[in-house]
C-alpha positions, -999 to +999 in steps of 0.1 A: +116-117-162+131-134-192+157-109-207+142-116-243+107-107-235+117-072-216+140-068-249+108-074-268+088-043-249+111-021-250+113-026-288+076-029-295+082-065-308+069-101-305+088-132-302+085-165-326+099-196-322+123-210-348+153-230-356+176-211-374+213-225-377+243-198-382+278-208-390+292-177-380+278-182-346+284-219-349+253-227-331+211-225-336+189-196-324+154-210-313+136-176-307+137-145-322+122-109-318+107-091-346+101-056-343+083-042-376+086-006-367+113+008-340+124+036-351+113+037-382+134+000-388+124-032-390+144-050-362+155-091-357+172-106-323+181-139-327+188-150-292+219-179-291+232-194-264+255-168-252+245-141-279+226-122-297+223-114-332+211-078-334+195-072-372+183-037-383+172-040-420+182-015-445+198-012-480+227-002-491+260-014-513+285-022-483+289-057-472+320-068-449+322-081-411+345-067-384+365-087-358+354-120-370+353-134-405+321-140-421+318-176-429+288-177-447+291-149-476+332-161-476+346-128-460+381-144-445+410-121-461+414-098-427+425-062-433+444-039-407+432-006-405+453+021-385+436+033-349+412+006-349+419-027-325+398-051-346+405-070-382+377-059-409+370-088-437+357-069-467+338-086-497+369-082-519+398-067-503+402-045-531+372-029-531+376-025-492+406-008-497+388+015-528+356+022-504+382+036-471+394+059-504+358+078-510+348+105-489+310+098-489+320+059-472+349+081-449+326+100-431+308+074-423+337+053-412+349+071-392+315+080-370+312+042-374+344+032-358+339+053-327+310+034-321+326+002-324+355+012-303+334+024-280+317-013-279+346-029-270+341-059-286+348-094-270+364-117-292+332-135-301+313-105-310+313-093-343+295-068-367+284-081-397+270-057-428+256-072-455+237-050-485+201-058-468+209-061-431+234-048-404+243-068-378+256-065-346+264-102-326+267-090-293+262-106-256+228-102-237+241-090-206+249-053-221+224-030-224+213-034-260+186-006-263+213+026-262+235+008-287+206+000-309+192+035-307+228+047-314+233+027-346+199+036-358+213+074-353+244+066-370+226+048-404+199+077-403+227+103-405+244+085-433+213+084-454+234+086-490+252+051-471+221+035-461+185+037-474+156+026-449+144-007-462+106+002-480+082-030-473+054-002-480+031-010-457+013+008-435+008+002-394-022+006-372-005+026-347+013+050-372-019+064-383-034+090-361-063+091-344-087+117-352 
C-alpha cells in the first residue's frame, strides 16, 4: 500500500492532487493530505520527493525555524542555544533572544526541545513555526503518527502559546447520534 494513502487513514484524511513549489524544500509536492479534524486540528502532509511536510494549523505569535533557515519568510541569522544540537533562525534575533527570556514561552521551550532532541533531526529536516501553522519537514520512513500525536499533546498543553485555529464549522461525524 502506498505510504500516503495508509498516512491518510490513520488520520481520517483525503488526498488531493496539487503542484505546490517550496523553496525551503527546494522541490514541488504533487499530493497532499488534508485532514479537517484529527485531534481536534486541521492537519496538511505535503508529500516531496524524499519528505514530508507535516502542517498542524493553529495560532499563535511565534514564528522561527529550527535546523534549517527558512528561506521563504527570510529567517537566515542562526542562533546557538545551550543543550540543544541544532541552530534556531528566529524572525528577528532580538526578539528570539527576548522570547527564550519570558517564562510563559520557557516552559514551553523547554517541553519543546525534548521533543525535537528526541527527533533526531537529519540535516534536511527541519521545523518550521510560523503564526498560523507548525511545521514539521520530516522523512516518510519514520513513524509519523506518534510524533504527530505528540506535538498535538505538546501545543494542547501550551494553550496560552498556541490557540486551536477556529474555522467554525461544524462536522458530520462530531455530532452525535441520537
Amino acid at each position: 500500500m502506498d505510504y500516503l494513502k495508509k498516512l491518510s487513514k490513520q488520520l481520517g484524511g483525503r488526498i488531493q492532487a496539487q503542484n505546490h513549489s517550496n523553496w525551503n524544500l527546494n522541490g514541488n509536492s504533487f499530493r497532499v493530505i488534508i485532514a479537517k479534524d484529527y485531534k481536534g486540528y486541521k492537519i496538511e502532509v505535503n508529500e516531496f520527493e524524499n519528505l514530508f511536510q507535516i502542517g498542524i494549523k493553529v495560532e499563535s505569535n511565534l514564528a522561527f525555524s529550527i535546523n534549517n533557515p527558512d528561506k521563504i519568510f527570510g529567517f537566515t541569522d542562526p542562533t546557538s542555544i545551550s543543550d540543544f544540537p541544532y541552530k534556531v533562525y528566529f524572525s528577528d534575533s532580538e526578539n528570539g533572544f527576548n522570547l527564550l527570556q519570558q517564562p510563559e514561552f520557557l516552559t514551553f521551550w523547554n517541553s519543546f526541545i525534548v521533543k525535537i532532541k528526541e527527533l533526531e533531526l537529519s540535516k534536511n529536516e527541519s521545523v518550521f513555526i510560523y503564526r498560523n501553522f507548525i511545521y514539521l519537514v520530516i522523512s516518510p520512513i519514520r513513524n509519523l503518527i506518534p510524533i504527530v500525536d505528540n506535538l498535538i499533546d505538546l501545543i494542547y498543553n501550551n494553550g496560552s502559546i498556541f490557540q486551536k485555529f477556529k474555522d467554525n464549522k461544524i462536522y458530520a461525524k462530531n455530532i452525535p447520534r441520537i
